[in-house]
N, C-alpha and C positions, 0 to 999 in steps of 0.2 A: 145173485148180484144184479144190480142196474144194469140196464143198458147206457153206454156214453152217449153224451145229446153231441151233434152235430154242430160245427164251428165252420168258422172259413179264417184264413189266415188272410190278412190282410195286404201284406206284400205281393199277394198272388194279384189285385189287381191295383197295385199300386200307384200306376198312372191314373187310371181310373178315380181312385178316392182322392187324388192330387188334384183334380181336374175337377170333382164335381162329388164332394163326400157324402149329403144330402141322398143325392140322388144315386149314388150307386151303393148305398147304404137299405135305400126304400127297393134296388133292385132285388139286392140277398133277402128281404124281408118279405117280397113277394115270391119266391122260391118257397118259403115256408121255413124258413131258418129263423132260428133266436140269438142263435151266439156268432161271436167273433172273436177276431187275436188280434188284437191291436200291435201296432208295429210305430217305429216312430213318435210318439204319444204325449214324449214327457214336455215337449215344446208348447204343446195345444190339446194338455187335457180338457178345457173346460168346453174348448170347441169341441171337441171327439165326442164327451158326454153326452152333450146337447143336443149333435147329430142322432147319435146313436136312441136314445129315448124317446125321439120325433120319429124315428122308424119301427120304435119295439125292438130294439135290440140290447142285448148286451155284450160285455168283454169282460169273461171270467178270467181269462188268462193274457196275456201279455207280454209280447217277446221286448226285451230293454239291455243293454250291454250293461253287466256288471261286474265284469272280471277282467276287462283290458282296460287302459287308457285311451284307447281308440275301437272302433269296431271297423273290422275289415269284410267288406262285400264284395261278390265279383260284378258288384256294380258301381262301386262307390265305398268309401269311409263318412262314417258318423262319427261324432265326437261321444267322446261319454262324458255324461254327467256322473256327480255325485249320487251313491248309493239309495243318502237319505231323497237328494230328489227324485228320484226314481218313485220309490217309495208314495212319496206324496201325491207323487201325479199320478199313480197308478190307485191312489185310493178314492181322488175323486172322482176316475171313473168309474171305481165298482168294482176294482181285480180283485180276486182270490189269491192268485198267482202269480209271480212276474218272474221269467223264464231269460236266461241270456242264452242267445241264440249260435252263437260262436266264439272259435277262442281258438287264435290263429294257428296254423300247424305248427310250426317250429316249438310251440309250446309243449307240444304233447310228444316230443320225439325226446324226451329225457323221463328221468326219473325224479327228477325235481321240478321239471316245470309242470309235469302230474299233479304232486305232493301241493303247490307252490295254488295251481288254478283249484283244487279241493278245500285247501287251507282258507283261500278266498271266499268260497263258496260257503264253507262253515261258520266264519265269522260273521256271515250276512243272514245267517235264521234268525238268530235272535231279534239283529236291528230291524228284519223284515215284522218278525211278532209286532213290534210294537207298534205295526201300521196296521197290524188285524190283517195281515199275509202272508204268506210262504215264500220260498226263491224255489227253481230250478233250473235244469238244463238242457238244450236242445243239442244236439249232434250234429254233423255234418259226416263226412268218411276221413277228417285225419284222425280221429281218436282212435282208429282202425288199424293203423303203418304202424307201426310199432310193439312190440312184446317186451316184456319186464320180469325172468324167471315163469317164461311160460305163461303168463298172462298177457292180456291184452291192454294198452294206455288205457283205452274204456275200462277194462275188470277191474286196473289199480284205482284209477278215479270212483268208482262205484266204490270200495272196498275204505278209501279214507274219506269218505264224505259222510256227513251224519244221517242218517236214515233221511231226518227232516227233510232234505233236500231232494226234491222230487224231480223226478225224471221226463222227459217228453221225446219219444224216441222217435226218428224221422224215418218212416220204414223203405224210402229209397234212397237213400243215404245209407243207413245200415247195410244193405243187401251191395250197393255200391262197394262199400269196407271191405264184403267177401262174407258179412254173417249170414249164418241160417238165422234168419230173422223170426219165422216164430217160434224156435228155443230162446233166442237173446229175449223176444218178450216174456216168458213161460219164466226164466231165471231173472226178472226183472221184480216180480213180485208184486207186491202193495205200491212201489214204488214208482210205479209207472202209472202216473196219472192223464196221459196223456198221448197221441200219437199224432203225427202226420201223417195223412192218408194221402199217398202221390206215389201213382205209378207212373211207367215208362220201361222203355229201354235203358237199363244201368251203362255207364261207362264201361270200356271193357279192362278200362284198368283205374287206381285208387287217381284222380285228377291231384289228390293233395303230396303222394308220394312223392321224396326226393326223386331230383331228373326229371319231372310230367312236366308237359308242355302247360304256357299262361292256360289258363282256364276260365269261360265265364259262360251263364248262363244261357246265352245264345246258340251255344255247341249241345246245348239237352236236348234229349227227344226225351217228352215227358209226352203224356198219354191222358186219356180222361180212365180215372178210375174202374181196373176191371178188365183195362185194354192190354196192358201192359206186362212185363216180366218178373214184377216185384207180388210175391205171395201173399196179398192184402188179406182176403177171407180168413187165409190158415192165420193170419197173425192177430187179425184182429176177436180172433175164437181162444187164441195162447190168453191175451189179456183178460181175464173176466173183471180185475178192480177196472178198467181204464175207463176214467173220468168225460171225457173229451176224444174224439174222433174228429179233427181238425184236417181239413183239405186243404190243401195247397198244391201251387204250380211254381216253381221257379221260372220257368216259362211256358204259358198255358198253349195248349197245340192252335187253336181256335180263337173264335167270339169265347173271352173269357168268363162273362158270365153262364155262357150255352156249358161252355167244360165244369165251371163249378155247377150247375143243375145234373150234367151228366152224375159227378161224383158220388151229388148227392142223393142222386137216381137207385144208384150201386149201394149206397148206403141204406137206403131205406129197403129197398126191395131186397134186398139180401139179411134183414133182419139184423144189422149191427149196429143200429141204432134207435132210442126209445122216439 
């Protein structure tokens, strides 16, 4: 199998590309990187595009909310768009893939709001085909809180989604949940086309759990990849399909570009990626 090429998640320096897209765009691109994950997109694809091409870059994938009416951050709410535009704007930049990144907790603490965010999920392969793309899903640790007859909100959700819908599994966020994270990759299969590469110190407890105190980003100790307590090597050896080896910081320790070159330091020198 391939090896995954190298991305940067773009929220990782989100002030940064707010501030000066161009230029912190030509920053990842003198690091030696091609890809990216675009975030926020559907407002200013044709800006994004633009940028991106003037640096050599692309964005196979694409994080976009598609299964709430709102998207909740612990920085902010986004509104969502419609499906179809989603769709649209992520085809003028070039995705392959357009991935929704969360899907509030309270959702995932039944047996229907499983069923209910999967059902969604399905319904959107087909409309995504006809843009010449996929849909998938990214993680956080609430798919984790909860069990269903012994399984887990994440196994139920795996288990009523159609194969189509690809997976992007955020490997400190998992190990956050409580998983042994390079079996969850290993039983992920073909399916997982994708990872977030971000270590750190995990929370000592699930932050999305009923009873956890507010939560946000500020309270992470995240780490430059390789520093940290999240099993990256061992998980990224479980995946042999995975597509994408995507880095990201919820909040970077550092000069965030200096963290994302570190990452990608780890990444290349440790052979996980082409």
């Amino acid at each position: 199998m391939a090896l995954p090429l190298a991305s940067v998640q773009l929220y990782t320096l989100a002030k940064e590309f707010s501030e000066d897209m161009s230029g912190s765009l030509d920053k990842l691109a003198a690091l030696g990187l091609k890809n990216v994950e675009a975030f926020d997109f559907v407002r200013r694809p044709v800006e994004i595009r633009a940028a991106l091409d003037a640096s050599g870059l692309a964005s196979p994938t694409g994080h976009a909310p598609l299964l709430s009416d709102e998207l909740w951050t612990p920085d902010g709410s986004i509104p969502t768009p419609a499906p179809e535009v989603v769709f649209e704007a992520a085809a003028k930049i070039g995705m392959t893939t357009v991935i929704d990144p969360f899907v509030p907790a309270e959702r995932w603490f039944t047996e229907d709001g499983v069923a209910d965010i999967a059902e969604r999920l399905n319904r959107l392969v087909e409309t995504a085909a006809g843009f010449g793309m996929t849909v998938g899903y990214h993680n956080h640790a609430q798919e984790f809180v909860k069990s269903f007859d012994g399984q887990s909100a994440y196994e139920r959700f795996l288990q009523l989604t159609d194969d189509r819908v690809e997976i992007e599994l955020d490997l400190f966020w998992a190990q956050t949940g409580g998983q042994d994270v390079p079996a969850l990759v290993e039983s992920l299969g073909d399916r997982l086309v994708a990872v977030h590469v971000k270590d750190g110190v995990v929370p000592t407890a699930n932050p999305w759990a009923p009873g956890s105190e507010s939560f946000g980003s500020d309270s992470l100790d995240q780490r430059r990849a390789g520093t940290g307590s999240v099993p990256l090597a061992e998980s990224l050896k479980a995946g042999p399909g995975i597509r994408f080896a995507v880095i990201e910081y919820d909040k970077a320790p550092g000069d965030v570009f200096e963290d994302i070159a570190a990452s990608y330091a780890f990444l290349r020198e440790g052979g996980f990626v082409a």
